[in-house]
Wavefront OBJ file of the C-alpha trace (Angstrom):
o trace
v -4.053 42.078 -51.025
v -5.670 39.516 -48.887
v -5.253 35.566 -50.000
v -8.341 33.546 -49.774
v -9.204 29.744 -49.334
v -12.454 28.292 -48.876
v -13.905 24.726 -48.568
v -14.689 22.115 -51.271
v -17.210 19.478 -52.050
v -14.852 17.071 -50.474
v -14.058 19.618 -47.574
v -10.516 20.278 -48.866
v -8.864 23.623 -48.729
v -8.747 25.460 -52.743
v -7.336 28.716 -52.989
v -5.423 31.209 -52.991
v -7.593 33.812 -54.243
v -7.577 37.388 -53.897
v -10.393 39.342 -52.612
v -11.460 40.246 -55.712
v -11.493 36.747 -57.100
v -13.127 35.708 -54.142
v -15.902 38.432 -54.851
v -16.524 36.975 -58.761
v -16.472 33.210 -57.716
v -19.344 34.496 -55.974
v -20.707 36.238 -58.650
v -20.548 33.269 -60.700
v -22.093 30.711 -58.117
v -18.911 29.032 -57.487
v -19.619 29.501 -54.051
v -22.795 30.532 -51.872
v -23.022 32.355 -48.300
v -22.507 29.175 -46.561
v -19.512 28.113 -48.260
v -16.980 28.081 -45.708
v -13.929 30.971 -45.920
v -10.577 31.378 -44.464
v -7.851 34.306 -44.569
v -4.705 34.682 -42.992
v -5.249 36.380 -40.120
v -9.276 34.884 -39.067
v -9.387 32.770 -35.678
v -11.013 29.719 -37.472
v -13.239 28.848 -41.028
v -16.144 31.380 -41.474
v -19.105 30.859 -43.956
v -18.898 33.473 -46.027
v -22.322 34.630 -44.619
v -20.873 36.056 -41.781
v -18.380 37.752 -44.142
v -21.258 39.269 -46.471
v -21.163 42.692 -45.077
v -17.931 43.296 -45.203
v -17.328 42.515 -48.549
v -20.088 43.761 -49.907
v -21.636 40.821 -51.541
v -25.228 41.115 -50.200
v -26.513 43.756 -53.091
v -24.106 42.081 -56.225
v -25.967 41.082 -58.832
v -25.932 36.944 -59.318
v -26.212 37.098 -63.223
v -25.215 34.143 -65.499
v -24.360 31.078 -65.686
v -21.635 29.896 -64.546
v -18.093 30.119 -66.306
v -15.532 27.625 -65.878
v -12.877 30.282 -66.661
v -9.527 29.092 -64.814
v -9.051 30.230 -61.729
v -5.941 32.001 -62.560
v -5.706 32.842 -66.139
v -2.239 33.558 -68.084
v -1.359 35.704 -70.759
v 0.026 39.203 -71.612
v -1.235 41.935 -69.090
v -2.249 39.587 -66.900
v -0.320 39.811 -63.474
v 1.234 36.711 -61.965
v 0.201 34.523 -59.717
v 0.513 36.205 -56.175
v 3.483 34.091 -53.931
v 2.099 30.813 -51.976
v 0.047 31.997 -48.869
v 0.770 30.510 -45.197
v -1.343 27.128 -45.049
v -4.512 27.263 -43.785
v -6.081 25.272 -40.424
v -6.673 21.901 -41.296
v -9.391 20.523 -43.412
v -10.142 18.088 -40.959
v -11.460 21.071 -38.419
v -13.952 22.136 -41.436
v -16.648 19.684 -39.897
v -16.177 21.044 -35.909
v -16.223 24.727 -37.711
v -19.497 24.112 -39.471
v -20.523 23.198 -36.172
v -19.957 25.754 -33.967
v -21.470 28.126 -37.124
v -25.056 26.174 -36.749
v -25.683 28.817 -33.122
v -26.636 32.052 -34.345
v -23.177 34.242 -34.894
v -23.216 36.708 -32.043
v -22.755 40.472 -33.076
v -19.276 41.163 -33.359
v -17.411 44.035 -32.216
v -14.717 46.271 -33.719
v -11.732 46.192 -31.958
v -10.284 49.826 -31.670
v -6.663 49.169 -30.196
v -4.109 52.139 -30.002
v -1.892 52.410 -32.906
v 1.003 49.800 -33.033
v 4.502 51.382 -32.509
v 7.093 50.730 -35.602
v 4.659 52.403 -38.014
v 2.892 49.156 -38.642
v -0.859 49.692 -39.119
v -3.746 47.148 -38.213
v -6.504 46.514 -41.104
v -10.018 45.572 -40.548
v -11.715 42.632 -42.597
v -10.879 42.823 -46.402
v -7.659 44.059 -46.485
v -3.927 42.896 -45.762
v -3.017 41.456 -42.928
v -1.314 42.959 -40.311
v 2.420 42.025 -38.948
v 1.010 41.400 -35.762
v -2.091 38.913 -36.066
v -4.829 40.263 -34.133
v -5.343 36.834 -32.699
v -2.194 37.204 -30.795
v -2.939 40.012 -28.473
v -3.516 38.383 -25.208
v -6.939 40.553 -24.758
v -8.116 38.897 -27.618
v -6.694 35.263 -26.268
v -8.611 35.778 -22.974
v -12.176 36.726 -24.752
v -12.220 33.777 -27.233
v -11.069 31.243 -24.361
v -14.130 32.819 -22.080
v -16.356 32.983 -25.357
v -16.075 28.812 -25.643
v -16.579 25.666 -23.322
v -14.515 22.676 -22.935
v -11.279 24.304 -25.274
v -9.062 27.072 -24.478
v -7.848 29.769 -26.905
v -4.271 28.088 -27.519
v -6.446 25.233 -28.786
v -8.341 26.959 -31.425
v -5.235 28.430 -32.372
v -3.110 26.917 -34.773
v -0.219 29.327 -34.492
v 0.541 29.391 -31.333
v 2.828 26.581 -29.464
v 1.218 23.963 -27.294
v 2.025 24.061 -23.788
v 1.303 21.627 -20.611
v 1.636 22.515 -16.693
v 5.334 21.349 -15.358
v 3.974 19.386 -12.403
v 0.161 17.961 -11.964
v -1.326 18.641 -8.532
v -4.258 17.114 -7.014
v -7.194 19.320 -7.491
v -8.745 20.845 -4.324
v -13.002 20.437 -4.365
v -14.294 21.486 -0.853
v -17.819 20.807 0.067
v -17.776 17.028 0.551
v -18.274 13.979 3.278
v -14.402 13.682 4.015
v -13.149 10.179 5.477
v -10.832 11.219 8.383
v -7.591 9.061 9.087
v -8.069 7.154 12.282
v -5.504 6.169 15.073
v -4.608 2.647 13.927
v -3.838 4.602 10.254
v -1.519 7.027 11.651
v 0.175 4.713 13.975
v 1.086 2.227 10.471
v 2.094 5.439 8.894
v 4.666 6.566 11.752
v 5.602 2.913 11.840
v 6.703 3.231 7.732
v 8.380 7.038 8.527
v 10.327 5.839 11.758
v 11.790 3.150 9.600
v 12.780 5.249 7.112
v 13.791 8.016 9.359
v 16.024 5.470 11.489
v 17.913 4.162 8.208
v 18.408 7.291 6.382
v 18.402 10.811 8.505
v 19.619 9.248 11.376
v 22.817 7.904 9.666
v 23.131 11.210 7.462
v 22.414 13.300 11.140
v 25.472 11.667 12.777
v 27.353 12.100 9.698
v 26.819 15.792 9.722
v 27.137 16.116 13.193
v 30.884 14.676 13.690
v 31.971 16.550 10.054
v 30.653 19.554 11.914
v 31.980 18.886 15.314
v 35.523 17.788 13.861
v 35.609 21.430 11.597
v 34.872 23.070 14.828
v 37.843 20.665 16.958
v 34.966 19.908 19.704
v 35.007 16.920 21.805
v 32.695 14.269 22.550
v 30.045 16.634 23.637
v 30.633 18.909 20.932
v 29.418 15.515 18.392
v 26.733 15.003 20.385
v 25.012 18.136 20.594
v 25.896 18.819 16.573
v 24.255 14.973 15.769
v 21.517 16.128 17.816
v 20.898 19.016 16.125
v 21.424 17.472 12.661
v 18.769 15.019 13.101
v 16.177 17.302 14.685
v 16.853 19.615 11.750
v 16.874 16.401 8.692
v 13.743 15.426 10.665
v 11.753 18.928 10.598
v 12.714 18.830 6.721
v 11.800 15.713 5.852
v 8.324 16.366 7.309
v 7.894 19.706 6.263
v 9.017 19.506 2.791
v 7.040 15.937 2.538
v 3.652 17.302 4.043
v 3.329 20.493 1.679
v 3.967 19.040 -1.495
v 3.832 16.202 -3.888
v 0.588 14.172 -2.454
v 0.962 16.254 0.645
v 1.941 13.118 2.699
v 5.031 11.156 4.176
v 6.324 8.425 2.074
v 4.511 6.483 5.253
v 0.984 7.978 4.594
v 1.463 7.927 1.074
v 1.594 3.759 1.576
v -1.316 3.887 3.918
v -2.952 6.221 1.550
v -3.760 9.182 4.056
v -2.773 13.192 3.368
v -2.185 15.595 5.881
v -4.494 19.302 4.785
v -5.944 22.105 6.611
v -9.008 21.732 8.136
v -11.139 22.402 5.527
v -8.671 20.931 2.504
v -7.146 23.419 1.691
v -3.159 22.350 0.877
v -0.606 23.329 3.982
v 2.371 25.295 3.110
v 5.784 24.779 4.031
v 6.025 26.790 7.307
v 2.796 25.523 8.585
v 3.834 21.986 8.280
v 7.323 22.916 9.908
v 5.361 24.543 12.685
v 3.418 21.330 13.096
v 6.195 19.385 13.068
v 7.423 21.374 16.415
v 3.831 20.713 17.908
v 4.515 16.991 17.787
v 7.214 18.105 20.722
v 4.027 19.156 22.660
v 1.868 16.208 21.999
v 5.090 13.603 23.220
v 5.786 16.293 26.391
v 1.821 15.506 27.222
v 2.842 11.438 27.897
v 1.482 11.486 24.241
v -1.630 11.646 25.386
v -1.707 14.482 22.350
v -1.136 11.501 20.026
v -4.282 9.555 21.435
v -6.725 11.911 20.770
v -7.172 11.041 17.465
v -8.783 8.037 18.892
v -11.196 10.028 20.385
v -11.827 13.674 18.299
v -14.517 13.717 16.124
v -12.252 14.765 13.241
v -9.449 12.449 14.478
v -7.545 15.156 15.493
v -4.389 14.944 17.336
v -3.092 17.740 19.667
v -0.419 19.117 17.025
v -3.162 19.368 14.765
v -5.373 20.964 16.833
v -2.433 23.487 17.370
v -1.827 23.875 13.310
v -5.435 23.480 12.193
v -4.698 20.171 10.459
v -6.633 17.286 9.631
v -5.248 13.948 8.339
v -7.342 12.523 6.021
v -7.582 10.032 3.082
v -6.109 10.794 -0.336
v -9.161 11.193 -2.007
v -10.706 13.238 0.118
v -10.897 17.022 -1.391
v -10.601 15.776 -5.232
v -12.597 15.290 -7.818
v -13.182 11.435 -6.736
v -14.415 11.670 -3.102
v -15.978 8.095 -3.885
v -12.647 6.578 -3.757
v -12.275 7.252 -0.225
v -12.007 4.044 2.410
v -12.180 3.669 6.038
v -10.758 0.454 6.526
v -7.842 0.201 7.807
v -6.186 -1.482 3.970
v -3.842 -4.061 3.654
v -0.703 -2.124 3.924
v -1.456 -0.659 6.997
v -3.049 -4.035 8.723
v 1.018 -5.662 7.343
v 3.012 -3.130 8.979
v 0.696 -3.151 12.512
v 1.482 -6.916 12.795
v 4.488 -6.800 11.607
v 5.257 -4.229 14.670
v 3.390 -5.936 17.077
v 5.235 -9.265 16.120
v 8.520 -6.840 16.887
v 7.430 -5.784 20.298
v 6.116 -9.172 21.291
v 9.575 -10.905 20.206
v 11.545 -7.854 22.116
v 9.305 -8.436 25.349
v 9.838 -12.253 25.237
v 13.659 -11.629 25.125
v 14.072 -8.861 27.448
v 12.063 -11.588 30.217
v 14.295 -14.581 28.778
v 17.863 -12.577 29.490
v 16.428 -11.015 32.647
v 15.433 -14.355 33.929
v 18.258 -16.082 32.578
v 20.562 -13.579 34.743
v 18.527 -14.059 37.741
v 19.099 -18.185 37.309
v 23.048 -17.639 37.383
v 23.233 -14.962 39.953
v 21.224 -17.695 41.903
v 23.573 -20.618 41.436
v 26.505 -18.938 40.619
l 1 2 3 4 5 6 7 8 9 10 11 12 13 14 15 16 17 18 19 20 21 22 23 24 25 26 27 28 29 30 31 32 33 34 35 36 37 38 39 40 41 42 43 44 45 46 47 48 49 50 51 52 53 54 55 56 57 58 59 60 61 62 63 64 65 66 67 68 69 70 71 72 73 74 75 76 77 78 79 80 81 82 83 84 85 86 87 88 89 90 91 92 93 94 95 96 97 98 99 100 101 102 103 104 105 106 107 108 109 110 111 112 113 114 115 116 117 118 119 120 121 122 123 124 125 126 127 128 129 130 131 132 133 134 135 136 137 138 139 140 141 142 143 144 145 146 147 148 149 150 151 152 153 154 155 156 157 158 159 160 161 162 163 164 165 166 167 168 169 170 171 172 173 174 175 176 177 178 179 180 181 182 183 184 185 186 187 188 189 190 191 192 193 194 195 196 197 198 199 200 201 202 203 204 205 206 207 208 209 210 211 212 213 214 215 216 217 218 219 220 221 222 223 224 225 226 227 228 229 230 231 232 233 234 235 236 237 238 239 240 241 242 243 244 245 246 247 248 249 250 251 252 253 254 255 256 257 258 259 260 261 262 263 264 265 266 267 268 269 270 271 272 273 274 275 276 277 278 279 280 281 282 283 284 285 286 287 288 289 290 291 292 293 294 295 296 297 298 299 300 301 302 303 304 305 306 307 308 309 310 311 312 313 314 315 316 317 318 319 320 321 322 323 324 325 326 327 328 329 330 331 332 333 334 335 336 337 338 339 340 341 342 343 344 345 346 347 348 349 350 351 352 353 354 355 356 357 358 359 360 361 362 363 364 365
């Protein structure tokens, strides 16, 4: 038989009750049509208005007063009490329920699904409970979670096991002003990557490259071609792998707070920012003259990404908060520009100091 609970004055769950129990509390004006209901098996609490039909309450005669006869009474020839039904959703979702019950029901529909295989049988409203809860069938999943705003299916359910995406991405929202990286942004963010680049791959490139050249007894050469090769190939992945995932940037533009994306936002994949990476041969081959049109495009485009249909643009740009976009340059990236022009000045003022400190001795020497 089906097991029963429905809400009290103090919006507590009572119960269990049996269908036909449930029936004479009715009868005796223990509870009204929009007294909420819950059975094993039901998505969520019900007033029993909704449930009228079904159980035939609608024509039962409403005689008498009310009898505070115990709920379950005890004696000979009386059957026992039925074994302690599965809890039901918590009292404290009675109030959201009630709710979502003040918009008028919608019709519902009977479910014809094929027959189960095992021999297990499905039963409509009113009788047992099937082994396999209705509300688990993924058709049924999909309809509620379409059916309701703002909360899925796995929400309203409170059998089934929470679960939470593995990695967060940035969400992708086209249709928006976009704030393009300039020049002097790029040029700090290659500043930040060369550094890196210089520390890490190139040590781990000529690493690989003599390991490689020793296991395959070649000579000087034979290292410098495989160190070569190494750090063109640690290069391409660092790039690659860097530009089509996490924030879809460099560790460098991530500091400078720029993104590299197709042209219109979408996310680039791996081989498109490998094949980008290859441009940049192209834009150096050109006297980099492919690096300085982003100085000049109207999208701040450099050659390679003219080649790749890239963009480089700010973080925010594409998400949910285009407002957080900046075109300043930022303080990072204003740092490591004088920082590097400090550098180059300092190297230029030595290279002239030794060169005209060699001309002075070759003079009176």
């Amino acid at each position: 038989m089906s097991t029963w609970y429905y809400a009290g004055a103090e919006r507590q769950p009572l119960g269990p009750l049996s269908t036909d129990e449930l029936k004479q509390y009715f009868r005796n004006e223990r509870i009204a049509l929009d007294t909420l209901v819950w059975r094993d098996g039901m998505m969520q609490w019900r007033p029993l208005a909704d449930l009228a039909q079904q159980l035939g309450l609608q024509d039962m005669p409403r005689p008498e007063p009310f009898d505070a006869a115990p709920a379950f009474p005890s004696g000979p020839g009386v059957p026992p009490m039925p074994a302690p039904a599965p809890s039901p959703p918590p009292a404290a979702n009675l109030e959201m329920d009630e709710a979502r019950t003040a918009m008028p029901p919608a019709p519902e529909k009977v479910l014809e699904a094929p027959a189960p295989a095992g021999g297990r049988a499905v039963f409509n409203l009113g009788s047992d409970p099937s082994p396999t809860p209705v509300y688990e069938r993924p058709e049924i999943i999909e309809r509620m979670a379409a059916a309701t705003s703002g909360e899925s299916a796995t929400a309203r359910n409170p059998y089934l096991a929470a679960r939470a995406p593995l990695q967060a991405q940035p969400s992708f929202v086209a249709d928006q002003d976009v704030v393009y990286a300039g020049f002097w942004k790029r040029v700090a963010a290659t500043i930040i990557d060369g550094f890196i680049l210089s520390l890490v791959v190139g040590l781990c490139g000529e690493l690989f490259g003599m390991i490689l050249s020793d296991l395959a007894g070649g000579g000087e050469l034979a290292t410098a071609i495989t160190t070569s090769l190494c750090t063109i190939a640690l290069n391409a992945l660092y790039f690659a792998w860097f530009h089509s995932t996490f924030n879809y940037a460099t560790p460098g533009k991530m500091a400078i707070g720029i993104k590299v994306v197709r042209s219109h936002g979408e996310p680039i994949s791996f081989l498109r920012a490998l094949a980008r990476f290859f441009a940049t041969i192209l834009s150096t081959l050109t006297l980099c003259i492919g690096y300085l049109m982003a100085a000049f495009t109207a999208r701040k485009q450099s050659l390679h990404d003219v080649i790749c249909d890239t963009v480089v643009v700010d973080k925010w740009a594409y998400t949910t908060e285009p407002e957080r976009q900046r075109s300043e340059l930022g303080v990072v990236a204003i740092v490591v520009l004088a920082l590097y022009g400090l550098v180059v000045v300092a190297g230029a003022v030595l290279i002239f100091f030794v060169i005209g400190l060699a001309a002075t001795a070759q003079r009176f020497g």
